[in-house]
Every structure is written in structure tokens, then in C-alpha cells.
N, C-alpha and C positions, 0 to 999 in steps of 0.2 A: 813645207813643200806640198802642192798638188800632185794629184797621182793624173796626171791626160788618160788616162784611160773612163772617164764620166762623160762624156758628150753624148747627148746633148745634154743639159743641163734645163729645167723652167721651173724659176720660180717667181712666186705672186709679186705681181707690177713688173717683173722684167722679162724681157723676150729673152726666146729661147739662146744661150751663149755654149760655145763649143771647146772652148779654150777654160772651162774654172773660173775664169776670170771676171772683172764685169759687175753687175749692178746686181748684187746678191744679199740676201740678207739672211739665207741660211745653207749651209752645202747636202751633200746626200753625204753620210758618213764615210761612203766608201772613197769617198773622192780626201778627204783629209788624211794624211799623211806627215808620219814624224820618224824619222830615223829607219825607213822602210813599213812600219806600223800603220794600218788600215786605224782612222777611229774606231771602225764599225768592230773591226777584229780586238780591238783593248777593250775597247763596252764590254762582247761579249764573254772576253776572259775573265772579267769581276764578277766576284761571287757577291750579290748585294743579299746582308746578311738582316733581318727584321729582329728587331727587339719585341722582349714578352714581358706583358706588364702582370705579374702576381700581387693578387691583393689578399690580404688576411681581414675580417674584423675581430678584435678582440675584447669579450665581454668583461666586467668588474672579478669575478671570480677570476677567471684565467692571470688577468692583470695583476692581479695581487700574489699568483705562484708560478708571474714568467721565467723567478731566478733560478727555482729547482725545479721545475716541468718548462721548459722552453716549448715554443708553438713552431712547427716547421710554415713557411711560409713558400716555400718553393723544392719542390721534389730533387733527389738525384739528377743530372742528364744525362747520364748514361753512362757506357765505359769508354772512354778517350776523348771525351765532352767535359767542358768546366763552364763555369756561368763570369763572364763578364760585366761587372758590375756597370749601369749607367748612371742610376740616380735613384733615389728614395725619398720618399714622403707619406705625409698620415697626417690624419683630424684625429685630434683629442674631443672628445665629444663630454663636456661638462655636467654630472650630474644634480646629486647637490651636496655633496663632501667632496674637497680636494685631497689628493694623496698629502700625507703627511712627506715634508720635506725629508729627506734623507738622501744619501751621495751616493745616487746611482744613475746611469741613463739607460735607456730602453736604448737596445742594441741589434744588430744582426751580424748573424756568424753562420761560418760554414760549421755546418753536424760533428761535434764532438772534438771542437780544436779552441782552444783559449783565448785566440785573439780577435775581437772584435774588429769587420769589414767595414760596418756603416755604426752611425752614434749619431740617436738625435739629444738635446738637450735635457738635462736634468728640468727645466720648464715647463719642457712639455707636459709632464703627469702631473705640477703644481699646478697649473693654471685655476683660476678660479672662473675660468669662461671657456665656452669651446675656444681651441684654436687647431691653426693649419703650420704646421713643421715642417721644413725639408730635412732630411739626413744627412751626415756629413760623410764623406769616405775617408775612413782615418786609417786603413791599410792595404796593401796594395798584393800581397799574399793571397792568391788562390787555388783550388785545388782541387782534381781530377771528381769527377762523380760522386759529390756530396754535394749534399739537401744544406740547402739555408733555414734559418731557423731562426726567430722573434725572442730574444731574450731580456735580463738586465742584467748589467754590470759587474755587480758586487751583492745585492740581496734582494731579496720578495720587498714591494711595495707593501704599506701599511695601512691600513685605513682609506679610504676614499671611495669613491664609486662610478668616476667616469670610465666610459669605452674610447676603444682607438680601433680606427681603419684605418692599414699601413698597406701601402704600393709599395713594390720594387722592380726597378725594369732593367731588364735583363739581354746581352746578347748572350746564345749559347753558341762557344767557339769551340771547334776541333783539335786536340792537341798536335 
């Protein structure tokens, strides 16, 4: 439905039209209408919310004692605030020892809860070349004003000596 209350209306290559109607290729917001609703009034009832993108690097030292010192990579948000997961990723950055194999993945979790959010591949800390990871979301559990944190698995890495810089992007939603 048009709202007749827009007249006159000019837009580029068409004369000016009084009726909505006509040779248009774009309207004034206020003039669209759906079930009494103004466009212009739905636009400005959404809250357009921006994702944050937190990066950690982490050195040979840290890597090899993620399992019992985990690295926070993203602060609390607040009280009645939780972090919304979007997506995750990181470079393994190859030095010249590869982590020895062992069954664990580089993981992130919220602060002081058991269950692993994001999981990248046990690969990732093998590799014998830099490489680029994406994260997987293996749980869907989140929770009030706690910090995200860089961990592993199941135990400290062994031997090896590459770094990683891990992204995680985040919306912070209000409960």
C-alpha cells in the first residue's frame, strides 16, 4: 500500500508525480507502507547491532601451557550482556618444529565452564607450513558476562615452536 500522503514526489529522470505512482525507481520512505507501518518508522525501530572483532597472538611459550593457563581473548561484557558468537579464525604461523601430534584441538570457551564454543582442528598445531584455519561452532550454550578464553582440549601441546593469531567476532547482545 502507498500512504497519498507524499506529494509531490521527483525522482531522477521522472517528473515530478502526485499520486506515488508512476515512473519511480526509488520512494521517500515515508511514503511505503505495510499493514499501517511507515518504512521510514520499521528502519528506525531496528536496532542495527555491529560485530567486534578480538584478536589474540599467541607465542611458543603460551602454546605449549594453553591447557592449564588458558589466554582470555575477549573480556566480560558486562552485566545483562553475553557475546554472540559470529565466526572464528587464525594463522598458524610455522616455525621450525611442528607440535608433536597428540589429540587435542585449540578451542574457545567461556571463563571457567567445560564446554568448548568454537574448535579448530587438531591440524592446525601439526602443520609443518604456516597455515590459515577457520573455527568450527560446536556449541550453541552461552552465557551472561563471561570472558572468552584460548584454550585446548584435553592437554598442553608438546614440543614444537609455531605461533598463532586467532580472531573471534563477536555481537554483544542484551539479555
Amino acid at each position: 500500500m502507498i500512504n497519498n500522503n507524499c506529494n509531490p514526489i521527483t525522482i531522477s529522470n521522472c517528473p515530478p508525480i502526485n499520486d506515488c505512482e508512476g515512473c519511480m525507481e526509488t520512494l521517500k520512505s515515508e511514503c511505503i507502507m505495510y499493514n499501517g507501518i511507515t518504512l521510514k518508522d520499521a528502519l528506525d525501530s531496528v536496532t542495527l547491532k555491529k560485530s567486534i572483532v578480538f584478536e589474540k597472538e599467541i607465542n611458543t611459550n603460551q602454546a605449549k601451557q594453553l591447557f592449564t593457563t588458558p589466554i582470555e581473548i575477549a573480556p566480560a561484557p558486562g552485566i545483562g550482556k553475553y557475546y554472540r558468537i559470529v565466526s572464528a579464525w587464525g594463522k598458524y604461523t610455522f616455525n621450525t618444529i611442528p607440535y608433536s601430534s597428540i589429540v587435542c584441538n585449540l578451542v574457545v570457551k567461556f571463563r571457567g565452564k567445560p564446554t568448548s564454543v568454537i574448535q579448530f582442528s587438531p591440524a592446525f598445531h601439526e602443520e609443518t607450513s604456516s597455515a590459515i584455519y577457520s573455527g568450527q561452532n560446536v556449541a550453541n550454550k552461552l552465557f551472561e558476562n563471561t570472558a572468552l578464553d584460548i584454550s585446548l582440549s584435553n592437554q598442553n601441546l608438546i614440543n614444537g615452536n609455531g605461533s598463532f593469531h586467532l580472531y573471534i567476532q563477536v555481537v554483544v547482545e542484551n539479555l
